[in-house]
N, C-alpha and C positions, 0 to 999 in steps of 0.2 A: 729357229729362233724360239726362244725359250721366255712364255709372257707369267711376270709374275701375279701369281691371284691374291686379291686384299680378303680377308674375313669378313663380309659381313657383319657389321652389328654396329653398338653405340661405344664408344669412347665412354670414362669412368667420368671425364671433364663435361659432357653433353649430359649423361647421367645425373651428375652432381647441381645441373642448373635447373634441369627438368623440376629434381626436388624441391629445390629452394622458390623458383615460382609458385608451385603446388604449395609450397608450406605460408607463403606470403598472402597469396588468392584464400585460404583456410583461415588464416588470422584476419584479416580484411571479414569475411564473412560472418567470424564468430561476435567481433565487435559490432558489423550493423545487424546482426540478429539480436545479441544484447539490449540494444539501444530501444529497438524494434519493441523488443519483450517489456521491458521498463515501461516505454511512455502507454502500453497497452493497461499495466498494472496499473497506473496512474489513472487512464482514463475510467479504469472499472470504479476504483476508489470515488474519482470525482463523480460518477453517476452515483454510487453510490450514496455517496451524503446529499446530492438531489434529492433523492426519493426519499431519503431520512429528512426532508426539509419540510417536503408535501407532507410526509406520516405526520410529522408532530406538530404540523399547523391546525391538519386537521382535530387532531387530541386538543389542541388550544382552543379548538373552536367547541369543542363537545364540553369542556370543561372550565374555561373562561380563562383557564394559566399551562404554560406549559408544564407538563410532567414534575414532581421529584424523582422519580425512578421511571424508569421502562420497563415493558411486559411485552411478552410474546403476544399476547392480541393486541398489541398496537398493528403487526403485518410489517415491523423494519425487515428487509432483507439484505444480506450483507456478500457479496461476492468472496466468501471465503479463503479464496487461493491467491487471492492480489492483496493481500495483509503482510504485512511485515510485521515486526515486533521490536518496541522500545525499548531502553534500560532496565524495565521493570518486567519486561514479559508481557506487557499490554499492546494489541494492537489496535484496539478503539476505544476510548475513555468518553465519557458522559456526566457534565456538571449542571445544577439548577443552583441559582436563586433565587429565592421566593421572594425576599426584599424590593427587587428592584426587576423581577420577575424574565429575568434570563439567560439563555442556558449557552454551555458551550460542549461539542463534541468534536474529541481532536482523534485523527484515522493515522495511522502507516501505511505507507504502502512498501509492498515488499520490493519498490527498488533505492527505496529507503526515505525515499519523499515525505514529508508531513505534512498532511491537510486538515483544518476545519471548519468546524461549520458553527457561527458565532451568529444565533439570531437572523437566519436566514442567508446570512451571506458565505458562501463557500470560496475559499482560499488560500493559499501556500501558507507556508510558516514555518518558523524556526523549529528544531525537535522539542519538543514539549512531552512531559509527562511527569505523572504525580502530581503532585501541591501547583504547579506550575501551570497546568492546563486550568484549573478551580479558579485560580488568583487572575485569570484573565477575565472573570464576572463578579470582580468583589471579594471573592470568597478566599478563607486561607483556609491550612491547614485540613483540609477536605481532600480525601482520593478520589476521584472520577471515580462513577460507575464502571467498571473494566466491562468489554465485549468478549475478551477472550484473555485468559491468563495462564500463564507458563507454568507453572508449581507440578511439584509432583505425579499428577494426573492432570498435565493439561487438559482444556476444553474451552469450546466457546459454549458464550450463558445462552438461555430456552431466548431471551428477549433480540438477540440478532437474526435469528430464524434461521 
């Protein structure tokens, strides 16, 4: 009697589901990484403008108002790779009134979030930039101080350290 032998191996149909799991498990994984990565950029941002809250209280207290401008001896540090960038190529703007003596500093973050920091209180917010971050302390027609600006030769300025 004569026993027929089967080939070993996988069907193109077993094959073909094998893929499609693998490729579903990979996309599942790339979104919670994404996600992951995001609220990490966010969280660096939001420490960030903490510490820009402590720096420029203390400048308030050395000099009785807060800043018109920032300097790199003030010590702001700015978690550089959790920036995103606005309309304008700015990813942290810096506005003073002297009038009525208060400032606003609006951040990106690079998962596209916009934060800031309006006289001590740090907070979400609609995308802001330009004239539009200024006119939230009074002020019109005023650029924010840029932290870092897009042009030709990008750079971030000496004052975000």
């Amino acid at each position: 009697m004569l026993v027929k032998q089967r080939d070993a191996g996988f069907t193109i149909v077993e094959l073909l589901i094998v893929i499609v799991v693998i490729g579903i498990l990979a996309a599942i994984t790339i979104v919670a990484y994404s996600g992951i990565q995001n609220r990490a950029y966010d969280a660096a941002v939001k420490s960030d403008l903490a510490n820009f809250v402590n720096k420029i209280e203390l400048a308030k207290v050395d000099s009785g108002t807060y800043p018109a401008t920032l300097t790199s001896s003030m010590g702001f540090g700015f978690s550089k790779g959790s920036y995103g960038q606005d309309f304008q190529g700015r990813n942290v703007g810096y506005c003073y009134n002297s009038s009525n003596d208060t400032y606003i500093l609006m951040a990106v973050s690079k998962s596209g979030n916009y934060f800031k920091v309006q006289n001590t209180a740090v907070s979400s917010s609609i995308p802001m930039y330009g004239y539009d971050v200024c006119s939230q302390i009074g002020l019109s027609s005023t650029q924010p101080q840029a932290g870092y600006i897009a042009t030709a030769s990008p750079q971030w300025y000496a004052w975000t350290n």
